[in-house]
N, CA, C and O of each residue as an XYZ file, in Angstrom:
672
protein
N       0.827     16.261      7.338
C       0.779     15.274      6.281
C      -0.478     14.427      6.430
O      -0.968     14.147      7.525
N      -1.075     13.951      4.996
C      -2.184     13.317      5.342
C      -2.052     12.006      5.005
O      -1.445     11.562      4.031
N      -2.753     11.285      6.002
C      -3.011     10.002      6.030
C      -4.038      9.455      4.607
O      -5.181      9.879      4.434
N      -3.179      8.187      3.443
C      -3.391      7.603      2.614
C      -4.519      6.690      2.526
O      -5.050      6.739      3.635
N      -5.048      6.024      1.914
C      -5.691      4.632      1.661
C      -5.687      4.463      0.163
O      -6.250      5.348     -0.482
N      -5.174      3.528     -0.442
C      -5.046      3.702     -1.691
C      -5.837      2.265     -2.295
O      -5.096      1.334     -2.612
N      -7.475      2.075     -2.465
C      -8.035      0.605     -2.613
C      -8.116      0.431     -4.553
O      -8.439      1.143     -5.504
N      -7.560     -1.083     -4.303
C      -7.375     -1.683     -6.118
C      -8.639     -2.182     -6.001
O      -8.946     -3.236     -5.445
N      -9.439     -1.323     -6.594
C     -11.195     -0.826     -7.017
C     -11.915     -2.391     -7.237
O     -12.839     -2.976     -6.671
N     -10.954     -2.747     -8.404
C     -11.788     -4.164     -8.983
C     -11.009     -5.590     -8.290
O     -11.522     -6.704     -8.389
N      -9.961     -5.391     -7.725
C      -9.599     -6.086     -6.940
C     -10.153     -6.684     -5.817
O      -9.973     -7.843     -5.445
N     -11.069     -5.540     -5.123
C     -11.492     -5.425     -3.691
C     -12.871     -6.467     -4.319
O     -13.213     -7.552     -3.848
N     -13.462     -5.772     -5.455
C     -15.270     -6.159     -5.992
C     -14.637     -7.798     -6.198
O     -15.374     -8.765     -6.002
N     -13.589     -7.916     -6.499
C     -13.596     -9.286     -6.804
C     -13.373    -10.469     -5.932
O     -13.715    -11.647     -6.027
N     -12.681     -9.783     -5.036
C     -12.598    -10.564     -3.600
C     -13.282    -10.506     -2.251
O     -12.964    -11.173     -1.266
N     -14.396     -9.502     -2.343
C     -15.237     -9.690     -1.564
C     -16.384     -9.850     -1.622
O     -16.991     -9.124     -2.409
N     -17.062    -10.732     -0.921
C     -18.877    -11.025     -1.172
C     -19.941    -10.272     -1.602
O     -20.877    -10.329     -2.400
N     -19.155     -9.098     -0.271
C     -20.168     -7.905     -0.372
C     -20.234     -7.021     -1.529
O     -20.822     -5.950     -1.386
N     -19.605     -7.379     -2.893
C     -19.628     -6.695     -3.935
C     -19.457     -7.294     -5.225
O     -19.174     -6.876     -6.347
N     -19.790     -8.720     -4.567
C     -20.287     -9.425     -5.716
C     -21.892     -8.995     -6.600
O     -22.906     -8.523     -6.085
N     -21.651     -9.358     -8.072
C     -22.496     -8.840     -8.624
C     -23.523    -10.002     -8.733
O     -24.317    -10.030     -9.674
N     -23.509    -10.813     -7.919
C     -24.854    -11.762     -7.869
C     -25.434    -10.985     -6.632
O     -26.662    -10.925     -6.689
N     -24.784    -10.257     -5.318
C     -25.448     -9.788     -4.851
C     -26.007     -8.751     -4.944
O     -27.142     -8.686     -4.471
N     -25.504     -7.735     -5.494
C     -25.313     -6.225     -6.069
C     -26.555     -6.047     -7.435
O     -27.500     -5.267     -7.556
N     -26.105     -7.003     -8.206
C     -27.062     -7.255     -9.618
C     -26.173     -6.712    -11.100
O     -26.172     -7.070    -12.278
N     -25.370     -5.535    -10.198
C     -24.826     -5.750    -12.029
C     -22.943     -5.341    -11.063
O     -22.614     -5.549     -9.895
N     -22.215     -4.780    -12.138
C     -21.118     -4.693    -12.078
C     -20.751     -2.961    -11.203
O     -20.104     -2.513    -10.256
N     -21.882     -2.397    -12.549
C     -21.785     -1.174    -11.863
C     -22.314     -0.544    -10.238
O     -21.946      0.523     -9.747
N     -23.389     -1.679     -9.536
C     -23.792     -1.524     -8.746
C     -22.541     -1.920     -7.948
O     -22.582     -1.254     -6.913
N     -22.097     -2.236     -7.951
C     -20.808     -3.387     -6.770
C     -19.771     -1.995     -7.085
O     -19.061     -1.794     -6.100
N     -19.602     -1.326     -7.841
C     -18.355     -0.169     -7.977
C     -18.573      0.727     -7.293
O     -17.667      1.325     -6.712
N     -20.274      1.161     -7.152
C     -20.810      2.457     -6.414
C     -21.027      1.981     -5.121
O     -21.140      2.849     -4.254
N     -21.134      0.530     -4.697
C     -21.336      0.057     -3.301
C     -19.845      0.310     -2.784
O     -19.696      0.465     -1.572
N     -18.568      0.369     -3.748
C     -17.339      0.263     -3.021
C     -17.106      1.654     -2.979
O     -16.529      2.059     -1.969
N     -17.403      2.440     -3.798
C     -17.019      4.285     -3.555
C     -17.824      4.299     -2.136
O     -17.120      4.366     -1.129
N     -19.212      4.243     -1.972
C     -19.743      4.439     -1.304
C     -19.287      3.762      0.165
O     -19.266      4.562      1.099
N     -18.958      2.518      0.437
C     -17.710      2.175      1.698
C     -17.034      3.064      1.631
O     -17.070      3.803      2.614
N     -16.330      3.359      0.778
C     -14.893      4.407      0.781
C     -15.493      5.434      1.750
O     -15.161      5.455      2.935
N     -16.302      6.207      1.268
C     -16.647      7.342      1.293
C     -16.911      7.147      3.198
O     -16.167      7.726      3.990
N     -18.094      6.234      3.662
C     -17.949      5.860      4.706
C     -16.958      5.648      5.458
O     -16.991      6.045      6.623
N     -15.729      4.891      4.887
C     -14.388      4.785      5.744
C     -14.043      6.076      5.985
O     -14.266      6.366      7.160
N     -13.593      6.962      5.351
C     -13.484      8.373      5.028
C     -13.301      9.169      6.128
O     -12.277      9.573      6.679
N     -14.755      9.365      6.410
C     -15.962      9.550      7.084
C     -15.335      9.199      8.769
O     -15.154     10.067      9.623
N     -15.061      7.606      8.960
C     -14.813      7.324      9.862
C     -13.204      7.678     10.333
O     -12.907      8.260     11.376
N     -12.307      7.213      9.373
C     -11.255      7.139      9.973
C     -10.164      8.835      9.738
O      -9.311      9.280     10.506
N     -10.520      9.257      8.763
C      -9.827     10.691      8.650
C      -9.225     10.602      7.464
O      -9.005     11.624      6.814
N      -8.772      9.011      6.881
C      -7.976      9.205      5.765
C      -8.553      9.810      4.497
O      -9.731     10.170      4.508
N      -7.947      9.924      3.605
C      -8.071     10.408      2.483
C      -7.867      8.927      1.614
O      -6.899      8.169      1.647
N      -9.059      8.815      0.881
C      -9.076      7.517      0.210
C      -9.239      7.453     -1.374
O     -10.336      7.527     -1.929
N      -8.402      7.351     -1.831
C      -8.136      6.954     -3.365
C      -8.836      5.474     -3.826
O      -8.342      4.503     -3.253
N      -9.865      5.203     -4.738
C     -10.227      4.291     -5.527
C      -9.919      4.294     -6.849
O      -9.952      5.218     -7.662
N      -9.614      3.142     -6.971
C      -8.775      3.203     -8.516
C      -9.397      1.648     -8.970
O      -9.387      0.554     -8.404
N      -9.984      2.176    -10.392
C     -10.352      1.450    -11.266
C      -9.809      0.984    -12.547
O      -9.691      1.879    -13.385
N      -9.423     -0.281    -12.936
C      -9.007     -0.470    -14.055
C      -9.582     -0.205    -15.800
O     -10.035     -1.198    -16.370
N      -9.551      0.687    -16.315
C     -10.390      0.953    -17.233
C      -9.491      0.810    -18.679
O      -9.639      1.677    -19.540
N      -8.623     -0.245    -18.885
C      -7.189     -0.131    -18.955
C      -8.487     -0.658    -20.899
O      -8.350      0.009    -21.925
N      -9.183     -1.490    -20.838
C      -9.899     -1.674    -22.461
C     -10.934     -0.810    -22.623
O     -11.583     -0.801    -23.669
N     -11.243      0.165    -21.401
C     -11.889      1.421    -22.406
C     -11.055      1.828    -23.568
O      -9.944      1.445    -23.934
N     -12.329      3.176    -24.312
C     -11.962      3.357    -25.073
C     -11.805      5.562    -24.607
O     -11.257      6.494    -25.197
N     -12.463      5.482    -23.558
C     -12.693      6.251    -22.502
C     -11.197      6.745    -22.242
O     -10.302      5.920    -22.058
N     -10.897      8.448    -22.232
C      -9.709      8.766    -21.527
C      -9.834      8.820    -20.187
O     -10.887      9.141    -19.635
N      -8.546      8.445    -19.451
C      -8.145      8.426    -17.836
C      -9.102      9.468    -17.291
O      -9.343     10.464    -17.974
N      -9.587      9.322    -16.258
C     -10.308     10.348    -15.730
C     -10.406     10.235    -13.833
O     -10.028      9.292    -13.139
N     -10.891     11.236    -13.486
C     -10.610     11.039    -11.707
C     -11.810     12.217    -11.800
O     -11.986     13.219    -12.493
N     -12.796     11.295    -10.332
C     -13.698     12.226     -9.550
C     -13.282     12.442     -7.691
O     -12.725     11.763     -6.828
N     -13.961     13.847     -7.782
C     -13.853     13.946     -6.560
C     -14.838     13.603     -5.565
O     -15.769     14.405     -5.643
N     -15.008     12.801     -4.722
C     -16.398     12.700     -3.508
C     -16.005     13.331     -2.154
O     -15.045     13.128     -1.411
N     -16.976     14.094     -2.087
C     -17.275     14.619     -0.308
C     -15.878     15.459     -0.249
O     -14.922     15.147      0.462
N     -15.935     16.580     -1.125
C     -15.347     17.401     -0.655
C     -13.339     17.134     -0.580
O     -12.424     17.576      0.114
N     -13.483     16.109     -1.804
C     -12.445     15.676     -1.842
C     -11.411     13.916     -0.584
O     -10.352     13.288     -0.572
N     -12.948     14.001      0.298
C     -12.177     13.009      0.760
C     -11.655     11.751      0.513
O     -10.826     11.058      1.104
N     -12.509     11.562     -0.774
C     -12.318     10.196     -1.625
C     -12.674     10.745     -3.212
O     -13.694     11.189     -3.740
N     -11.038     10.425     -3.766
C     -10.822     10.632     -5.028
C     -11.127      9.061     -5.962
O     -10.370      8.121     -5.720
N     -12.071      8.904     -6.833
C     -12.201      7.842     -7.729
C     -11.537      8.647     -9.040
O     -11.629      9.805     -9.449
N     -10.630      7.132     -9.614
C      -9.870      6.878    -10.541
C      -9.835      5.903    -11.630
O      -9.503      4.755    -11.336
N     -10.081      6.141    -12.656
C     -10.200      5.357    -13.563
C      -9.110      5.527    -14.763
O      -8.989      6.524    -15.474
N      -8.380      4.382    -14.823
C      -6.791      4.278    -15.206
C      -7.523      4.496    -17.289
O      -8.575      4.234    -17.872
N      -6.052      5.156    -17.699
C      -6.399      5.522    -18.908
C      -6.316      4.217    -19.909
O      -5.941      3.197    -19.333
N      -6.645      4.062    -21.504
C      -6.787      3.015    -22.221
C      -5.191      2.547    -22.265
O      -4.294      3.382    -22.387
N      -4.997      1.472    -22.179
C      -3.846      0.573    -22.066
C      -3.349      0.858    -20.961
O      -2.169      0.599    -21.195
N      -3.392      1.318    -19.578
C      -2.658      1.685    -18.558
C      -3.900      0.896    -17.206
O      -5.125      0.971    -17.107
N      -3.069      0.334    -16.538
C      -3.744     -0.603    -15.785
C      -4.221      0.205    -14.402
O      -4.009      1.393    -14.159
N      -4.858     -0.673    -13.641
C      -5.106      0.463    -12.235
C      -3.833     -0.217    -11.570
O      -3.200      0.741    -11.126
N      -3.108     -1.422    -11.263
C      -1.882     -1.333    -10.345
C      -0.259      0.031    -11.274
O       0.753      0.450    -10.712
N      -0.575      0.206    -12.258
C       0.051      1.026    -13.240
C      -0.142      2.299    -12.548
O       0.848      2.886    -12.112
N      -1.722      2.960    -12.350
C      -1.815      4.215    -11.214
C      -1.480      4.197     -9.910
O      -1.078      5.248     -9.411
N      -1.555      3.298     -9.305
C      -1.319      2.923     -8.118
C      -0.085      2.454     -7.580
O       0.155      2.545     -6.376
N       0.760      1.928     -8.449
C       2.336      2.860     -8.296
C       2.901      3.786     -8.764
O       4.128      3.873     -8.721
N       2.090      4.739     -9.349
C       2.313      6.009    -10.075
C       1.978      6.851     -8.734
O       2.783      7.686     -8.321
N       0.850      6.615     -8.124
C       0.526      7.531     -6.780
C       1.544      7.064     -5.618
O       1.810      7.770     -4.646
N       1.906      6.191     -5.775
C       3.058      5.380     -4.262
C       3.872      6.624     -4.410
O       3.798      7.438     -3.490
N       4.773      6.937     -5.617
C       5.480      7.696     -5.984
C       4.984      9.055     -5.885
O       6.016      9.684     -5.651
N       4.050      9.874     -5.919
C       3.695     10.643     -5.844
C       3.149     11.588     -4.473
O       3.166     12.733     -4.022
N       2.675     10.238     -4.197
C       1.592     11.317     -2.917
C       2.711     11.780     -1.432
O       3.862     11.747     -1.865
N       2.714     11.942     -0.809
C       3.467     12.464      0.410
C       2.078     12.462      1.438
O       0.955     12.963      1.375
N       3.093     11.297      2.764
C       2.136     11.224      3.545
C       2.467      9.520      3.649
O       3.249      8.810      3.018
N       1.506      9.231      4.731
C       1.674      7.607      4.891
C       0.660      7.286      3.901
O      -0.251      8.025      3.527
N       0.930      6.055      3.503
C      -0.084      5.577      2.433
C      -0.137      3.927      2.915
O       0.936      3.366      3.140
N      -1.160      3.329      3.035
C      -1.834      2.017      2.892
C      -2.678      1.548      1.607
O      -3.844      1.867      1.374
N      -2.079      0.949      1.034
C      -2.785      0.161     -0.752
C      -3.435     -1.249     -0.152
O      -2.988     -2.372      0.082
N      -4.348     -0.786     -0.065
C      -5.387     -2.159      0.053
C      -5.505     -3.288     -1.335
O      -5.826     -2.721     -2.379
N      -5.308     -4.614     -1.426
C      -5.052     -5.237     -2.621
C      -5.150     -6.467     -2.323
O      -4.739     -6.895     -1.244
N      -5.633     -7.119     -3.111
C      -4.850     -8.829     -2.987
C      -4.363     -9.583     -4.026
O      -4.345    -10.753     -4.408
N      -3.816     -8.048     -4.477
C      -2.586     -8.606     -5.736
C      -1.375     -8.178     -5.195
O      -0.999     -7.022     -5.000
N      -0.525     -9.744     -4.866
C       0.562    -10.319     -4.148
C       1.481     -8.812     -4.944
O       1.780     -7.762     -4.376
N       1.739     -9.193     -6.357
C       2.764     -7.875     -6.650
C       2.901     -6.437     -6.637
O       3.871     -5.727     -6.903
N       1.268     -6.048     -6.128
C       1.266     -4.580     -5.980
C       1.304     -4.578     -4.697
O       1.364     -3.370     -4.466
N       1.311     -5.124     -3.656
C       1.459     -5.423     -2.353
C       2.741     -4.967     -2.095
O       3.090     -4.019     -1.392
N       3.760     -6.161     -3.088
C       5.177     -5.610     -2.897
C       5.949     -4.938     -3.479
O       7.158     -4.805     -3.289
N       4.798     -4.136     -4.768
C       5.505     -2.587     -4.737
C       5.035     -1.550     -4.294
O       5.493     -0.456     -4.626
N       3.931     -1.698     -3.378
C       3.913     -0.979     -2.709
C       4.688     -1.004     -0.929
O       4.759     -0.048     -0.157
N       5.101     -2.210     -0.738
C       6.303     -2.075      0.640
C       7.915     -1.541     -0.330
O       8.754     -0.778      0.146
N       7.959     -1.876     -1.065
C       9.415     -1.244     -1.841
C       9.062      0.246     -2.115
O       9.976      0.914     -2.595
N       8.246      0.674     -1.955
C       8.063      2.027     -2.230
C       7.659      3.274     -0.655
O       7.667      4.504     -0.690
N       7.361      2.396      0.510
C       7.983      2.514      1.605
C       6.514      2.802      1.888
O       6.423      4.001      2.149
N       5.476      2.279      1.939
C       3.690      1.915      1.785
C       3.746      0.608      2.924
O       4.659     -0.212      3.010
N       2.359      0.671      3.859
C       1.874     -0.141      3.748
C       0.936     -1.291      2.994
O       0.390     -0.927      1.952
N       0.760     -2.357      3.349
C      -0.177     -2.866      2.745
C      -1.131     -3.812      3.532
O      -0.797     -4.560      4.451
N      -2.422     -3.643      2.993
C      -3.318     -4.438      3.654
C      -4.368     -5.263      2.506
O      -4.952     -4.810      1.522
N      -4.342     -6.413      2.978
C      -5.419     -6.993      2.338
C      -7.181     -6.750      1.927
O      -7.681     -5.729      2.400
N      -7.746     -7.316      1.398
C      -9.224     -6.933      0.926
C      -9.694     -7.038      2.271
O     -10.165     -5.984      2.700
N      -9.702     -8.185      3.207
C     -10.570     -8.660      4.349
C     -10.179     -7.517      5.321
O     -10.912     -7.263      6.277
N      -8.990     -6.795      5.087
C      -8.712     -5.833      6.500
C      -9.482     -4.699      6.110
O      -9.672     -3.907      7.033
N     -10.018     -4.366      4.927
C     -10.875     -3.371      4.516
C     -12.558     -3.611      4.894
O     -13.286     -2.752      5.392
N     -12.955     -4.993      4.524
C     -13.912     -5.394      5.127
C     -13.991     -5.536      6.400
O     -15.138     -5.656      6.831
N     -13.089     -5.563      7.201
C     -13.187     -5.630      8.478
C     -13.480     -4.118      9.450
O     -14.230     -3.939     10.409
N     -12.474     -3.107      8.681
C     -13.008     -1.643      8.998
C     -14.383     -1.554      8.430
O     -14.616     -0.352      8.561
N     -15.037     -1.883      8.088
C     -16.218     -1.606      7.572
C     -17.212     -2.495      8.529
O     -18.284     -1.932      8.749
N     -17.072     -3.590      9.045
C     -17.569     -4.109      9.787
C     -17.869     -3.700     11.159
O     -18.819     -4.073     11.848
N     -16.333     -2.361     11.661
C     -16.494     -1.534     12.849
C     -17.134     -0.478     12.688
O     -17.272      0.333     13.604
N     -17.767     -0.266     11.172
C     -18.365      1.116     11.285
C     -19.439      1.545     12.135
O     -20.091      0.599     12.576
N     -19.870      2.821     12.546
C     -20.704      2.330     13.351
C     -22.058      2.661     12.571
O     -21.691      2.869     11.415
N     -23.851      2.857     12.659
C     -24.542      2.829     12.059
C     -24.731      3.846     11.384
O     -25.292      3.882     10.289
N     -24.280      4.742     11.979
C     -24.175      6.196     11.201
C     -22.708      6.564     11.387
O     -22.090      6.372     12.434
N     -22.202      7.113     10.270
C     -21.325      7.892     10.026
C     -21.371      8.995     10.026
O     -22.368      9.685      9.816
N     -19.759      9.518     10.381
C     -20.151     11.046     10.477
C     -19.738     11.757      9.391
O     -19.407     10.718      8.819
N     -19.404     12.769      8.432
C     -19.140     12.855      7.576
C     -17.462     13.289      7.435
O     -16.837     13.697      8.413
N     -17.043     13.187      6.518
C     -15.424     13.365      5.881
C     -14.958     14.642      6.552
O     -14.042     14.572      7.372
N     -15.635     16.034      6.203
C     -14.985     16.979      6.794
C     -14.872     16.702      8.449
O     -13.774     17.058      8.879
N     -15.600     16.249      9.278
C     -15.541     16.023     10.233
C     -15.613     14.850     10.986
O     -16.547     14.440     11.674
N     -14.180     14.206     10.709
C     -14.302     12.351     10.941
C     -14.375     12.527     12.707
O     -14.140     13.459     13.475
N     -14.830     11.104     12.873
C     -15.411     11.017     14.685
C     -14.034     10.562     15.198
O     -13.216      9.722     14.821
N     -14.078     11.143     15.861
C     -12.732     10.042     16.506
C     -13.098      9.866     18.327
O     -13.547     10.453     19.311
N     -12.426      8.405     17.762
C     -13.080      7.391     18.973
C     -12.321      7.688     20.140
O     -11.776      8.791     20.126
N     -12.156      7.005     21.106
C     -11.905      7.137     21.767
C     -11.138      5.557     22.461
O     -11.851      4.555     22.494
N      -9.857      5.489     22.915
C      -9.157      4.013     22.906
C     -10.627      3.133     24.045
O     -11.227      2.092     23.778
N     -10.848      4.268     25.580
C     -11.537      3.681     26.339
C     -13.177      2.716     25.804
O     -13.735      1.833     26.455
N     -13.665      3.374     24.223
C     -14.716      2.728     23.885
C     -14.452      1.299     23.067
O     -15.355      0.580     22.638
N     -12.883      1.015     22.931
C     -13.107     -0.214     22.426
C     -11.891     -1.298     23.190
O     -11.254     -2.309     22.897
N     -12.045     -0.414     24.265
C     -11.407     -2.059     25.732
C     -12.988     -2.560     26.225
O     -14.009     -1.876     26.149
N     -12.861     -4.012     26.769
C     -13.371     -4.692     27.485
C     -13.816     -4.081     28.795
O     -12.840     -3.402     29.115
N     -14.544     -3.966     29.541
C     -15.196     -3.839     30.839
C     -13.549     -4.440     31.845
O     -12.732     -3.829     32.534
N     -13.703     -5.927     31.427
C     -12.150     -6.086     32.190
C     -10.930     -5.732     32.192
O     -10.197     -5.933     33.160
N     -10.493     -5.073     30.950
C      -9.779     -4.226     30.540
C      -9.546     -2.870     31.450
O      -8.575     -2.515     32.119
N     -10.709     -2.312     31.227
C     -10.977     -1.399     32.008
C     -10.660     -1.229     33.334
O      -9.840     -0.484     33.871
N     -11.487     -2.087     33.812
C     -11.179     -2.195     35.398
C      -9.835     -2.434     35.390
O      -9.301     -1.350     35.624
N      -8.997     -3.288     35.244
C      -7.486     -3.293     35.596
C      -6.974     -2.146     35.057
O      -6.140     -1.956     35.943
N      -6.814     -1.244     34.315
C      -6.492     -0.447     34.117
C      -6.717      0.610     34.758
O      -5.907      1.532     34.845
N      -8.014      0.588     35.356
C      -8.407      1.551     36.731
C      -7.683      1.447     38.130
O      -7.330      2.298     38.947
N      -7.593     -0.036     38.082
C      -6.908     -0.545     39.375
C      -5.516     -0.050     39.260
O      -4.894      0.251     40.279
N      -5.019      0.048     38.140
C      -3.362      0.313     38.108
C      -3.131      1.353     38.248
O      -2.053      1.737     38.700
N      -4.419      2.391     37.775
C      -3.943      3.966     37.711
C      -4.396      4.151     39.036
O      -4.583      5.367     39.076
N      -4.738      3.615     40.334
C      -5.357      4.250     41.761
C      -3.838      3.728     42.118
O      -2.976      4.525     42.486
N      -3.569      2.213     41.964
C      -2.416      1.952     42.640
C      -1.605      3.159     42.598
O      -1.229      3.785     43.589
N      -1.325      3.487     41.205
C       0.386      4.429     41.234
C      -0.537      5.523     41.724
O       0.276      5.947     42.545
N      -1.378      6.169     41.854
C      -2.191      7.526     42.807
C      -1.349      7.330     43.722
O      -0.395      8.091     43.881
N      -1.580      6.206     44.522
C      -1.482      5.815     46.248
C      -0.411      6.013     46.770
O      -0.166      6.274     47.948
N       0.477      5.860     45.642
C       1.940      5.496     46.229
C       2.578      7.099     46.664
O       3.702      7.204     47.155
């Protein structure tokens, strides 16, 4: 089963800095800066990441792209149908653990009634903050290793504990 990420597209651009369009310059730049995180998270963590866009006053039918080989599907919700509207349409659908990134309080809690985690905008910015300078790509996510992100002191006691039980 594969591991979810399910991010509310204009939700995320709206609550975080990094995709503000005073920094970005327009709207559309801040949408391709957030596929493009995605795609990076991806990359890093193994999940399979869904972006979903509200396109709910196009005039544009529903439509979905695929990036990198499918590891990140972008979504753009059909005319009158909202993106939290797809995004409990996929809760229901997908199989697998799923995490809906949001910081809309009510899709939050339909997505825990639908048996989902949930995480806020900043916990998304924050994986992005551990990325490291290069990524590796989607088909072949890196995986870390627990020993590269303990402390030196960490470490050592943990060395010390595993000679102790040796000894005994």
């Amino acid at each position: 089963m594969s591991a979810y990420l399910i991010l509310d597209g204009y939700n995320l651009v709206g609550a975080l800095k990094r995709y503000a369009t005073r920094e970005t310059g327009s709207l559309d730049a801040s949408r391709e800066l957030l596929i493009n995180d995605a795609l990076k998270a991806a990359g890093w963590t193994g999940h399979r990441i869904v972006v979903v866009f509200d396109a709910a006053g196009s005039p544009e039918p529903a439509r979905s792209e695929l990036r990198a080989g499918g590891a990140v599907r972008v979504v753009y919700s059909a005319p009158r149908e909202t993106a939290d509207d797809v995004i409990e349409r996929l809760l229901r659908n997908v199989e697998g653990s799923v995490t809906v990134c949001t910081g809309d309080f009510a899709l939050q809690r339909a997505a825990l009634a639908n048996g989902a985690s949930r995480a806020a905008p900043r916990e998304f910015e924050d994986l992005l903050d551990e990325l490291p300078a290069v990524t590796h790509t989607p088909e072949k996510p890196f995986r870390t290793r627990v020993r590269d992100r303990l402390s030196p002191e960490v470490l050592r006691s943990l060395e010390d504990l595993r000679r102790e039980a040796k000894g005994r």
